[in-house]
N, C-alpha and C positions, 0 to 999 in steps of 0.2 A: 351588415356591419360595414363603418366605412374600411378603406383601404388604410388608414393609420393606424387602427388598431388592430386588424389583421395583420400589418407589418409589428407592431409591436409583443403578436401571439406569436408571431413567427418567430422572429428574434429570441422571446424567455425560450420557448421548446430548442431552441436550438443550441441556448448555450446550459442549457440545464444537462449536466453530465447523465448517461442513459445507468451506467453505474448505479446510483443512488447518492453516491461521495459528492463533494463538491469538488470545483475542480484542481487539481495537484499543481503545485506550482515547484518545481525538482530545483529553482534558485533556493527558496526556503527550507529545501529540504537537507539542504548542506551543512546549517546545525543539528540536525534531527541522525543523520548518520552514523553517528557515533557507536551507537548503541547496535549495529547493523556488521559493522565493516569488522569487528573483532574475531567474529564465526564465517562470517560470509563472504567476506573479502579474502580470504585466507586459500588458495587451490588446494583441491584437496582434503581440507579439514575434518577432522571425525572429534564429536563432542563425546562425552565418556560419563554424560547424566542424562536423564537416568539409568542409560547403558548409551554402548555403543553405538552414534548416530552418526552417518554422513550426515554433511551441513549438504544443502543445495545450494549452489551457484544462482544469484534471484537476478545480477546483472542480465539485461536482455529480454527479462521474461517482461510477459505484456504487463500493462498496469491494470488491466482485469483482476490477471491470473493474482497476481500482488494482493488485493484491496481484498479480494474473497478468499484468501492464503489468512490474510490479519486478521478479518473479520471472523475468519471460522475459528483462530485462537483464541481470540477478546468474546465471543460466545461461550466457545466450549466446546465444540465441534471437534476441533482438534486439541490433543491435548499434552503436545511436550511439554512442561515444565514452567521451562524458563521463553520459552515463545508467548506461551499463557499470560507469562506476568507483564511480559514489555507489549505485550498486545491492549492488555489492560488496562497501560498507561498511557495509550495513544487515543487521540481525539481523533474524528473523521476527518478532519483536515488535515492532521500529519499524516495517518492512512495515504491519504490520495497525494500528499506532498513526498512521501517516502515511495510510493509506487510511479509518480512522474519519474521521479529521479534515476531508480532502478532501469526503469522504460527503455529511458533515454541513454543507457549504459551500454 
């Protein structure tokens, strides 16, 4: 293999997210929030559907921990409710855009 293509296999593997998401981009993600900061933004919070739930604090947390938190609700894996549904309506790219964002909090 010449050395440009090597340099060009090098490059994709390295910006290919190990995640599987592409990658999060937390400016974009600043529309996408909204939906987010009602429960989660709030210290302290306890939701009261389908019972009583602490909310978790998701500021801080890595954007791993985030992507496979979304991912296991938009499956099924997990299954609050209303996580379910706004999980459902997120594309992988909000995923990874909504988990930059958190990241970097």
């Amino acid at each position: 293999m010449s050395k440009s293509i090597i340099s060009v296999l090098a490059a994709t593997l390295l910006a290919t997210p190990v995640s599987g998401f592409a990658a999060g981009n937390a400016k974009a993600a600043e529309a996408k929030v909204s939906m987010c900061i009602g429960c989660h933004g709030i210290p302290g919070y306890k939701a009261s559907f389908p019972s009583v739930y602490s909310v978790p604090k998701i500021s801080g947390q890595s954007a791993q921990y985030i992507e496979s938190a979304l991912s296991a609700y938009r499956k099924g894996d997990r299954t609050h409710p209303t996580m379910r549904a706004i999980a459902g309506s997120l594309s992988d790219q909000d995923i990874a855009d909504l988990a930059a964002y958190y990241a970097a909090r």
